[in-house]
C-alpha positions, 0 to 999 in steps of 0.5 A, a space after each residue: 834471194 839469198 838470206 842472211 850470211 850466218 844463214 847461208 853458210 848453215 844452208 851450205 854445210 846442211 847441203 854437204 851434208 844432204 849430199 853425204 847422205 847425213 840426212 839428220 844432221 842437214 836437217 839442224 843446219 836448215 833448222 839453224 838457218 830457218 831460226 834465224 831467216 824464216 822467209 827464205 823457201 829454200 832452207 824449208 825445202 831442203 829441210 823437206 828433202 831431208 824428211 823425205 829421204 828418212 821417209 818422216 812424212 808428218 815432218 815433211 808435211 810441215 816443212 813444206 808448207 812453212 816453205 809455202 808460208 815463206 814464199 807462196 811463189 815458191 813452186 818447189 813448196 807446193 810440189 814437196 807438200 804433194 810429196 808428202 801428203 802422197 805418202 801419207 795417202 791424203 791423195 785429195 790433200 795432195 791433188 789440193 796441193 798440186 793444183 795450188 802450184 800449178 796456180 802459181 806456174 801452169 806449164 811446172 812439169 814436176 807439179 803436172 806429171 804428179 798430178 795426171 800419175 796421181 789422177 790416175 791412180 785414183 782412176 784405178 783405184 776407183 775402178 778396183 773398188 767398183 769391181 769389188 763391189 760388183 763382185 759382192 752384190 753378184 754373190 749376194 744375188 743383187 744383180 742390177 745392182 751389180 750390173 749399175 756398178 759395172 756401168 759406172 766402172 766401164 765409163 772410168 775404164 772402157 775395155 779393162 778385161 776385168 770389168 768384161 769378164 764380170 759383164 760377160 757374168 751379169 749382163 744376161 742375167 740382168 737382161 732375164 730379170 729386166 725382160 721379166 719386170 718389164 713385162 710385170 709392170 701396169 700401163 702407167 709403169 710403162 709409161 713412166 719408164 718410157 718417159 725416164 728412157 726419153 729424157 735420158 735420150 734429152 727428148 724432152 717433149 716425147 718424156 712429156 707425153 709418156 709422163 702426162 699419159 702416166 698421170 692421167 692413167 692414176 688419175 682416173 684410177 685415184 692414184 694421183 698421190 701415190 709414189 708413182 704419180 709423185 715421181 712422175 710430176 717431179 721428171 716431168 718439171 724436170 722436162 719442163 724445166 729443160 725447155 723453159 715450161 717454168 709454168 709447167 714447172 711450178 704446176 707438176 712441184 706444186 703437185 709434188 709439196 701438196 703431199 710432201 711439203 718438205 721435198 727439196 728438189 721440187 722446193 728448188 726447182 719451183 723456186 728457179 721456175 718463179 724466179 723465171 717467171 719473175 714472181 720473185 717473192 713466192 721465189 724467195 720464200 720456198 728459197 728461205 724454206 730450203 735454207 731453214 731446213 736440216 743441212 744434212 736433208 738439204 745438201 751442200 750443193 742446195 744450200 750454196 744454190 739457195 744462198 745465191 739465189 737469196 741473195 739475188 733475190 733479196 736485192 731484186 726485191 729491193 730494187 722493186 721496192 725502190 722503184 715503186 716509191 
């Protein structure tokens, strides 16, 4: 809708002006406009024009998001302020942004060409710094590490000749060194392996068996503590986890707490298994212990997790306690 008639005709003269290539003095008509009709989206988007033809991307921000402030359906806003925050290399600022207005109107063309282009170049990006990093830890002499790093470029970018050429390094020199640790390693190592090779490959009952024969080997030779066995308890609660075993799950945790009590996956994990088998209280207090732990051990995804649960939980507590009066 058009704004008040003295604010209209400075959005008028900042138009000729724009168009004149008189970018500063457009900008004090839209200002002039904006001081006396500040809900009008279209004097701060043409404002935002301006900044961006003088390449003043702070002040287009700005622009842009008082023109969002005015009208949140003002699509224009939303794209103006991707704009900006583009130039000033706020790349997830920007996706934010463009997603915010493609809320508003899904099929904008403008809004979702930015974002594939720009999801795009976070792509490549991305790829570019596996690559360097690749290239470091190859000069560096760690190799598995740099033939991980090549792995996870590949799956962004499957046939780029850059991470092939550097594969083409790597790759027989990692298949050496993984021929020669495998050959070093103790029964139960294999076992383990085979058991992380099978639920990669989500056979979860075969990684039982490997991880179950992994563990009764340190068992007889009074290793059931050690890293190994620790590891070997917290993969197969994972399996067991997969097919609902939540008994299994809470036996290989418990195993896990009795000599790191402070381990949080198995916290969780034997938390979700109580809350499956619905032993809600012992669920709620390896929950409140996870909560009261550093955020930084925990982790946000934990804490959020454990949040929820908690708050499910208390209410599934209280509606037994009613139920029981």
């Amino acid at each position: 809708m058009p704004g008040h008639p003295r604010a209209e005709a400075f959005k008028t003269e900042g138009n000729k002006y724009f168009k004149d290539g008189s970018y500063k003095a457009a900008i004090a008509k839209y200002k002039e406009a904006t001081a006396i009709d500040p809900n009008v989206p279209a004097y701060w988007s043409n404002m935002a024009a301006c900044f961006e033809k003088l390449s003043e991307y702070d002040e287009m921000e700005s622009a842009a998001r008082s023109c969002i402030k005015a009208d949140k359906a003002f699509v224009k806003g939303y794209f103006r302020l991707a704009t900006a925050l583009k130039a000033k290399n706020d790349l997830e600022g920007c996706i934010k942004a463009l997603e915010s207005g493609l809320a508003v109107d899904s099929s904008n063309a403008d809004l979702k060409k930015m974002k594939k282009d720009l999801t795009e170049l976070q792509r490549a990006e991305q790829v570019a710094a596996f690559c360097r990093k690749a290239e470091d830890q190859m000069q560096n002499g760690d190799i598995p590490g740099a033939f991980k790093t090549l792995e996870l470029a590949s799956r962004l970018d499957a046939g780029n000749p850059d991470i092939e050429r550097m594969m083409s390094r790597v790759k027989p020199k990692f298949e050496r060194l993984e021929r020669e640790r495998k050959a070093s390693l103790s029964p139960d190592e294999v076992h383990k392996e085979r058991g992380d090779d099978a639920y990669k490959a989500a056979n979860f009952e075969v990684a039982i068996e490997h991880y179950t024969k992994c563990l009764d080997g340190l068992k007889r030779t009074g290793k059931d503590q050690s890293d190994l066995a620790m590891k070997a308890h917290s993969n197969r609660a994972a399996c067991y986890k997969q097919i609902s075993n939540f008994d299994g799950v809470i036996e290989d945790c418990t195993a896990v707490l009795e000599v790191d009590p402070e381990n949080v996956k198995a916290l969780v994990r034997r938390a979700q298994a109580f809350e499956g088998v619905e032993r809600y209280r012992f669920a709620l207090q390896d929950v409140k212990t996870v909560l009261s732990m550093p955020y930084a051990k925990v982790g946000k995804a934990n804490v959020d997790m454990c949040n929820m649960m908690q708050h499910r939980l208390n209410r599934t507590v209280q509606q037994l306690k009613s139920s029981n009066v």
